[in-house]
Each structure stands twice: as structure tokens, then as C-alpha cells.
N, C-alpha and C positions, 0 to 999 in steps of 0.2 A: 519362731514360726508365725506368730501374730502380725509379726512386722511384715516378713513374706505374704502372708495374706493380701496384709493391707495395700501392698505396693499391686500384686496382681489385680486386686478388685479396683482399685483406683487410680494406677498409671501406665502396666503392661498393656493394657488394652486400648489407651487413647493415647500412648506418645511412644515415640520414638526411643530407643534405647541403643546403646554408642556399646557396638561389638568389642569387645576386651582384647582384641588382637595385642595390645603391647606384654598380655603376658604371655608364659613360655608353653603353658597348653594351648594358647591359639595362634601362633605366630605363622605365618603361611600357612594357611592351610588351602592351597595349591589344588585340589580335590575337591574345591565345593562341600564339602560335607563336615560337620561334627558330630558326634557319637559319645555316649555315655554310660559305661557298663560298671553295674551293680553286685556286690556280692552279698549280701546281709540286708536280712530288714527288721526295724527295731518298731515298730508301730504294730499296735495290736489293733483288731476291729474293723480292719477297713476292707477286708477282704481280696487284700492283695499279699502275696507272702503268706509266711507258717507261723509269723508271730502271733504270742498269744499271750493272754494274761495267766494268770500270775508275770509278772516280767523277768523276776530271777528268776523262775521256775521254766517257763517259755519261749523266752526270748532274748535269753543267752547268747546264741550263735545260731539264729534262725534267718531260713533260704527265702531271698525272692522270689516273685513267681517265675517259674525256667521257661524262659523263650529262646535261648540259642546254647549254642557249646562254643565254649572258646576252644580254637585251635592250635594258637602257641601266642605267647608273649616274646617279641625281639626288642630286647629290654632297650637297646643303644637309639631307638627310635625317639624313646624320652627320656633322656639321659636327666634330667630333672627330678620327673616322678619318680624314677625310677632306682635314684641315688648312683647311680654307678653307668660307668662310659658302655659297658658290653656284657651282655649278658642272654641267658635264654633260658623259657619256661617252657616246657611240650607239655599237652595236656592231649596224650594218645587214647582212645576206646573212649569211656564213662571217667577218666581219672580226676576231671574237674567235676566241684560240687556245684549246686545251682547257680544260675547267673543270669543278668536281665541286658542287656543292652534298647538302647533307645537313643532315636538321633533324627538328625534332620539334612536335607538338603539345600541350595540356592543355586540362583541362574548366575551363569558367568555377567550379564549384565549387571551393574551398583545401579540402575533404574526399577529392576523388577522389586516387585514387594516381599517376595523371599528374601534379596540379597540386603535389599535399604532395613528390611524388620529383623535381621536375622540374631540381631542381641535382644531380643522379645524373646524368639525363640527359644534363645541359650537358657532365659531368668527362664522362662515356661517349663523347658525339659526338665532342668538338672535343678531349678530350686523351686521351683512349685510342684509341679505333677509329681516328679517324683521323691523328692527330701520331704515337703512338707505333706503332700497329701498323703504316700503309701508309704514313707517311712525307711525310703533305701538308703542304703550310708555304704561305703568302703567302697575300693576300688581293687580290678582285678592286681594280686603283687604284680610288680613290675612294673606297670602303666597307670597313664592319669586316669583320676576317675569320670574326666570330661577332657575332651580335646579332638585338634585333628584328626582325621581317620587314621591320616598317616601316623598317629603317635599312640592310635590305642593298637590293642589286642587284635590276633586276625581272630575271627568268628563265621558262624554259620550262618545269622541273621540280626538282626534289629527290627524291634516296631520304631514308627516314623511320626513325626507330627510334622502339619504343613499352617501355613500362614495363610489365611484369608480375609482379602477386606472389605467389608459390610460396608461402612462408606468413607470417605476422605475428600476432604476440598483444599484446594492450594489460595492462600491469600496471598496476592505478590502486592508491592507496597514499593513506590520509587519517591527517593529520596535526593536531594542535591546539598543534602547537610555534607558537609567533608568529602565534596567530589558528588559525581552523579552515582548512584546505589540502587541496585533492584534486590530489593529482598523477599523472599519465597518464606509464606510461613504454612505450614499443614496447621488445619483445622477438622471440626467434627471428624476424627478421627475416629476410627471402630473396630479391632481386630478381631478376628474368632482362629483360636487351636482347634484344628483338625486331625483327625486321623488322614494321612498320606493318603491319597487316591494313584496310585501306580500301574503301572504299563500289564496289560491284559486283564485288567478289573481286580487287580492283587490291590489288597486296601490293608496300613498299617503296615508298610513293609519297606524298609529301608531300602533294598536292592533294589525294588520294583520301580519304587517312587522315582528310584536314580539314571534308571532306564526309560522311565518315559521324559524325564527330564531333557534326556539324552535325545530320546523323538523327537522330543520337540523342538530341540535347536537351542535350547537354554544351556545345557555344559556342552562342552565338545567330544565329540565320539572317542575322541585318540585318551581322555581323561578315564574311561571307564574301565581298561584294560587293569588300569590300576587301581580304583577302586575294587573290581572285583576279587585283584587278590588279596585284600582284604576281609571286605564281606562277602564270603566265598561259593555261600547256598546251603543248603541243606544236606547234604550228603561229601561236603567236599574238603571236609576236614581233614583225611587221610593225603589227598595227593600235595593240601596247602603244605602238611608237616613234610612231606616227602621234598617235593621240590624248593623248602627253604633250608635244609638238611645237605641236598645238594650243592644248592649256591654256595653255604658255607665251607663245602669239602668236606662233609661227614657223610656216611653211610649205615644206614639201619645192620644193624647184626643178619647175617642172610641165616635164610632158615638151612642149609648145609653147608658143608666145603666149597668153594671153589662156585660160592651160589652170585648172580649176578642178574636179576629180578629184569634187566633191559632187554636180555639178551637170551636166558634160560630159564627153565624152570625146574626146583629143587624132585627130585623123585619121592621125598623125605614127607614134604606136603602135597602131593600130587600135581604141583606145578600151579599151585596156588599162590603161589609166590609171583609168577609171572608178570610182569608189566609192558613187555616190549609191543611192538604193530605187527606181530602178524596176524593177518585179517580172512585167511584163507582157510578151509580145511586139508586133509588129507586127500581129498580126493579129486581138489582145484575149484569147488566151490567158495563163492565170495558171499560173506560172514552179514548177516542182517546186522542191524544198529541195534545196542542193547535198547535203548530206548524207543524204540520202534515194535511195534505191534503187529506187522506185515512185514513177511504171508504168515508169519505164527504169532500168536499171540500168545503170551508167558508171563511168568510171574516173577521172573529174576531181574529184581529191578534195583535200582539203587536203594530205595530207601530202605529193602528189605537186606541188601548185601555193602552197604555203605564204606566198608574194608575193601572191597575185592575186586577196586579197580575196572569195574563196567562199564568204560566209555568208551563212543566210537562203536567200532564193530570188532575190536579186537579179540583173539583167541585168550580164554581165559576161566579158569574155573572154582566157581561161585560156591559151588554144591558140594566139592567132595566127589564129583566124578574118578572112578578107579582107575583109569587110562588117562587121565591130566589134564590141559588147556582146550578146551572147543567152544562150535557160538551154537548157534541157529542161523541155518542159509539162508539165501534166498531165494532158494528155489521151493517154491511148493510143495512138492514131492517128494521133499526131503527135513524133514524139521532139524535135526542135527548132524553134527559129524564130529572126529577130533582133529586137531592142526595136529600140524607137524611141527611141534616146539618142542626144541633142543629139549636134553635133559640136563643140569649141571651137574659137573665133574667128571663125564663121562669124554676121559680124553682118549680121542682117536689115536693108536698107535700104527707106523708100520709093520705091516706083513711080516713074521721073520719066525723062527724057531722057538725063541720066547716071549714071553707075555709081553715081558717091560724091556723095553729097551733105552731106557732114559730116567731119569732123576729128578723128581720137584721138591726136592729137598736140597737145604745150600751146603750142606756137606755129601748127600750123594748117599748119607745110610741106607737110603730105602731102595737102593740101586739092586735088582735080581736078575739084570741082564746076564749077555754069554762073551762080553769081551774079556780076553784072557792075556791081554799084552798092553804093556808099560805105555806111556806117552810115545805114539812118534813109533810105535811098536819096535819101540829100544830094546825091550829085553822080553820075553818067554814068559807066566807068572806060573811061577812053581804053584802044585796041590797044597791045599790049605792042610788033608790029611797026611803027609807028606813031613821028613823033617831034614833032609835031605834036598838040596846043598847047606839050606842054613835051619837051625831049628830054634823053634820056637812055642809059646803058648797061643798063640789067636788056634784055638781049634774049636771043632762044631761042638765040643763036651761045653768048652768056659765060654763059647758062647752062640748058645743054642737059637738066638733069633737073628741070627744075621746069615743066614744060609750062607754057610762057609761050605760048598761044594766045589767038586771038583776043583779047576783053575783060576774061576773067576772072579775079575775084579770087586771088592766089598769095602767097606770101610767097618769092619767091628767097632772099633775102639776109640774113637772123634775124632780121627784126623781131620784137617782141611775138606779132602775129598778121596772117593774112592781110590783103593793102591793095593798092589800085593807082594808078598815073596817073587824074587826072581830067581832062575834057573843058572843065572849068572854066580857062580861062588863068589866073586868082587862085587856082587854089587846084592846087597842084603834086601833092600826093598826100593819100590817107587811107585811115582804115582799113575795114573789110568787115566785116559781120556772120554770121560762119559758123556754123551749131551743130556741139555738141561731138555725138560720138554716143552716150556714154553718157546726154545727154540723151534722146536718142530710143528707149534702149531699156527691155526693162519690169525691174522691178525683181531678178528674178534674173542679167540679165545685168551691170546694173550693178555686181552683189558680183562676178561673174568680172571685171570688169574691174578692180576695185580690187583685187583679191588674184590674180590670176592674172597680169596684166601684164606682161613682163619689163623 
């Protein structure tokens, strides 16, 4: 750490320092940005961290100061740090323990003094300020403990340092030794670390700093979409894990059967589950913006309901409402309502004599419908009470949950699919032609049933 000193007090500040791109934590970093997140701090005294002395006694396994939450680690990002080609970390609610992130930006320009100083930067972040002075060490599992944005952790935020310079002079110096030679040397050089000054007077804050950068015309607009899903804000932890969950082809456990969070909402949570856009209530009013304060002003805001999906003006519920998903209008004179969101698993059947007329199950056991005839209504199905033309045991005694009434088609016993006795003395039994029900339904129910199902 002495030597760290030394070099900060005596060359960080007045030269030039040559960015480590050839290694594999800084290789394209394509984003302008690097980032450095902390998990452990082993330095007592400094008033940064929970480290404490005694040091066996205190500083064991003691936390940074927490300025963000990691969102998830996508491990195949740094296949390096990380040891292995694929892999994945969710760190859903509170489940990670404290963590620090810290990072910096540059201009797409290699003339500006962010981009020319930015291995100043790197020794500033990752081995002064924070190794030596407040004692942070380890890196989140899975990712580097400095690198690319693209190759750390997604997160909620980072503080920022910026590069500032007090003074610099260029000496150029032309030469006809070995050809004619102009050579540029920087002198009275003088750097100052800052804390980031960022877009709407947000100071110390990586997003911010990245956004006004963006203002400015220093990175390019189309660059930020993808930083952000990185450094994702404060409250935006839930939809980061959500939508990288998806890319992958996985899906969250739905809170009921047949629950599919885009499209419906479970009755189970009162449709707190819901994510889809409808934006309207019941009664054809259009949904104020949760983030908006006009014509009501409210207190369900993200940072208080940080789970429950708040953006936009969509129908959705925050609270625990006993009737399910609603907003706040905009109409004045009405401060809420509730939409009209589906409920999950509540499948529409047609009109008819019985309840079910159809089967979602692949053998068809749970079929209680009234068809009473074979495929192709080939044969008559004899009374399950009945033993006569042919007899048998499938009866409602041996098997009391499969409503073995009257004539109709069941499958007690795990056939394929639903069949019964037939009336036919040649012909002992066969099968019944049931429909499925995702047959019968329209085409968004069908995708809750494939992806929602349990």
C-alpha cells in the first residue's frame, strides 16, 4: 500500500498512465465505461465499512459501505473472472449481502481528458481510493472485480469519479534526426479526482454522470440503452432479473396454475402478479402515470413498492387491493377504479348441460363431461353401474374419484385417454373422442397454457 501511495502522490497526478486494455477485464469495453464492485472490507479506522479492530474479532467477513444491490451476475460475460463459459447468479429481494460499486466514464473522443487520462482513473478507482485507502478487497462470485460494464454485475447504481485538469501544457519539439519528426511532449501536468457531476445536478453517480455525458455529445445516444441495462436505477432490480430470465427461456414459478404474469392475473395474489399494459379501468378511464403526481397525488411509488411492477400507467396492484389490478385516472373526479384484468385459469367454457366439456390433462382423467359414444360415435357406452353386455370392475365403489356415472366417457385407470364399455357384446371397450381445451381457447389463452401450467 506504501508503494500505491507513492505512485498516487507522485505520478497519478502529473503523467499520463497507458489503459490496460490488453487484459481480459478491459478488452473492448465498447461502453465507455468501467466499474468496480466490492464485497468485503478489511481496513479498520477509516470510516468506511463495518471493519473494526480487533481484526480477528471484527473483520473477519466485514461489509462495505452499501450503495447499491446487485441484480444478477451473467457469469459467461467474463468467462475469465468467472472460471467457467455459463453460468448465472439472481440475487432477488435483500438476498445479497452488502456491496459497493464504483466506476467511471469517458468520451468517445481519445482527445478528451476523460478518454487520454482514463488509466489514471482505473490506478485512482480500483487501487487507491478504494484498496488502499478504505480497504475493499473481493469481487462480486462470478465477475471481475474491475472491468467492462459489459463484464461486471447488473446493479442498481455506482458512485463515479471524473477527471479534472488544473493545468497542462503541450511541448512539441521538431526534429530532422532520422527523417523530419514532430514530437508532442505534455508538461506541467495536474490532475484532480472528482466526484462525477451528472445530468440534473445528481453528483457521484454513475448513471447520471453517463447521461449527461450522453447530453453532451461525448458517448453516443444509441450507447446508453445498453449501459442502462446494466446500471439499471434504483428500483429496477425486479424487471433487470425478469427480462434476462426471459431472454434466457426461463420463467419465474407463477404464483397459480395456468398463471402467466403478461397476460393475467393470479386471483391467489389478488392479481399482483400482473405485468401486462392494460392501462384503462373498468369503466374506460385512462390510468394516470405511476410516477406522476397529477390530478392525484399518492404515495405508491417505486421506491416504496420496488417489486410490483409500477411503470408506465399500467393496471396493477401494489397494495393488496381485495378486487386485483387498478391505477389512479386521470380524470379528477375520480381518483381510482379497477381494470378489467383477466383472472388466471379461469377457462372460458361453452354453454352446455355440463360444467366441463373438455380435458387439460394429456390423458383426459379429469374429463366430467356428457359424451357417451366411442370415436367416430362407433358404438353406444354401456353404464359404468351396469355389467351387462360385458362386466367388469371399473365401478364408482373401486373407484370413487373418477365419477364413473351414468354413460360417460372417464378414464379411471391411466389409459392413453378417456374410453368406455360399449353396448356392443363384440366389442368389450374403446376409446372416446374428447377435446383438449386449449383447443377451444383463443389464441392468448393458449400461450398461458403452455407457459404458465404447472
Amino acid at each position: 500500500r506504501a508503494r500505491i501511495r507513492d505512485i498516487h502522490e507522485n505520478l497519478a497526478e502529473t503523467n499520463g498512465f497507458t489503459f490496460p486494455e490488453n487484459l481480459a477485464n478491459f478488452e473492448n469495453c465498447d461502453l465507455n465505461a468501467v466499474m468496480c464492485c466490492f464485497v468485503q472490507d478489511r481496513q479498520a479506522g477509516d470510516q468506511n465499512g463495518d471493519c473494526a479492530k480487533p481484526y480477528d474479532v471484527n473483520c473477519l467477513d466485514a461489509n462495505p459501505a452499501d450503495n447499491t444491490d446487485i441484480c444478477y451476475v451473467d457469469m459467461s460475460r467474463a468467462p475469465t473472472s468467472s472460471r467457467t463459459a455459463d453460468g448465472v447468479a439472481l440475487f432477488e429481494g435483500q438476498d445479497e449481502d452488502a456491496s459497493h460499486c464504483h466506476g467511471f466514464a469517458w468520451a468517445e473522443d481519445s482527445t478528451d481528458p476523460s478518454a487520454r487520462f482514463k488509466g489514471n482513473n482505473l490506478f485512482y478507482v480500483s487501487l487507491f481510493d478504494h484498496f488502499t485507502q478504505r480497504g475493499y478487497v473481493r469481487n462480486v462470485p462470478g465477475a471481475p472485480m474491475c472491468g467492462c460494464v459489459e463484464q461486471m454485475p447488473v446493479v442498481t447504481r455506482a458512485d463515479c469519479t471524473q477527471i479534472d485538469i488544473v493545468s497542462e501544457d503541450v511541448k512539441f519539439t521538431y526534429t530532422s534526426v532520422g527523417g523530419p519528426l514532430l514530437v508532442a511532449e505534455l508538461t506541467n501536468l495536474d490532475i484532480d479526482f472528482n466526484e462525477c457531476q451528472g445530468a440534473n445536478n445528481n453528483k457521484n453517480d454513475l448513471g447520471a454522470y453517463y447521461e449527461q455525458m450522453v447530453d453532451d455529445g461525448k458517448i453516443p445516444e444509441e450507447k446508453k440503452d445498453e449501459f442502462d441495462a446494466i446500471v439499471v436505477g434504483k428500483t429496477y432490480c425486479r424487471e433487470a432479473i425478469d427480462e434476462f430470465l426471459d431472454e434466457q427461456g426461463f420463467m419465474a414459478k407463477p404464483e397459480c396454475k395456468y398463471g402467466y404474469p403478461s397476460e393475467c392475473g393470479c386471483k391467489e395474489v389478488l392479481q399482483a402478479d400482473y405485468r401486462g399494459d392494460v392501462a384503462v379501468t373498468k369503466s374506460g378511464l385512462e390510468c394516470q402515470r405511476w410516477d406522476s403526481q397529477s390530478p392525484h397525488s399518492h404515495a405508491i411509488t417505486r421506491n416504496k413498492h420496488p417489486d410490483s411492477g409500477i411503470n408506465e400507467n399500467y393496471c396493477r396492484n401494489p397494495d393488496g387491493e381485495p378486487d386485483g389490478a387498478w391505477c389512479y385516472t386521470v380524470d379528477s373526479n375520480v381518483r381510482w377504479e379497477y381494470c378489467n384484468v383477466e383472472t388466471c385459469g379461469v377457462v372460458p367454457t361453452p354453454a352446455c348441460s355440463k360444467a366441463t366439456v373438455c380435458s387439460s390433462e394429456d390423458n383426459q382423467a379429469d374429463y366430467r363431461g356428457s359424451i357417451n359414444v366411442t370415436s367416430q360415435g362407433l358404438f353406444e357406452c354401456q353404464r359404468w353401474d351396469a355389467q351387462s353386455p360385458h362386466q367388469h370392475t371399473r365401478t364408482d365403489t373401486n373407484y370413487p374419484d373418477s365419477d364413473l356415472t351414468d354413460n360417460y366417457c372417464r378414464n379411471p385407470d391411466g389409459e392413453p385417454q378417456a374410453w368406455c364399455y360399449t353396448t356392443d357384446p363384440t366389442k368389450r371397450f374403446a376409446y372416446c373422442d374428447v377435446p383438449k381445451c386449449d383447443d377451444l381457447l383463443p389464441t392468448t389463452r393458449k400461450r398461458q397454457l403452455l407457459r404458465g401450467q404447472e
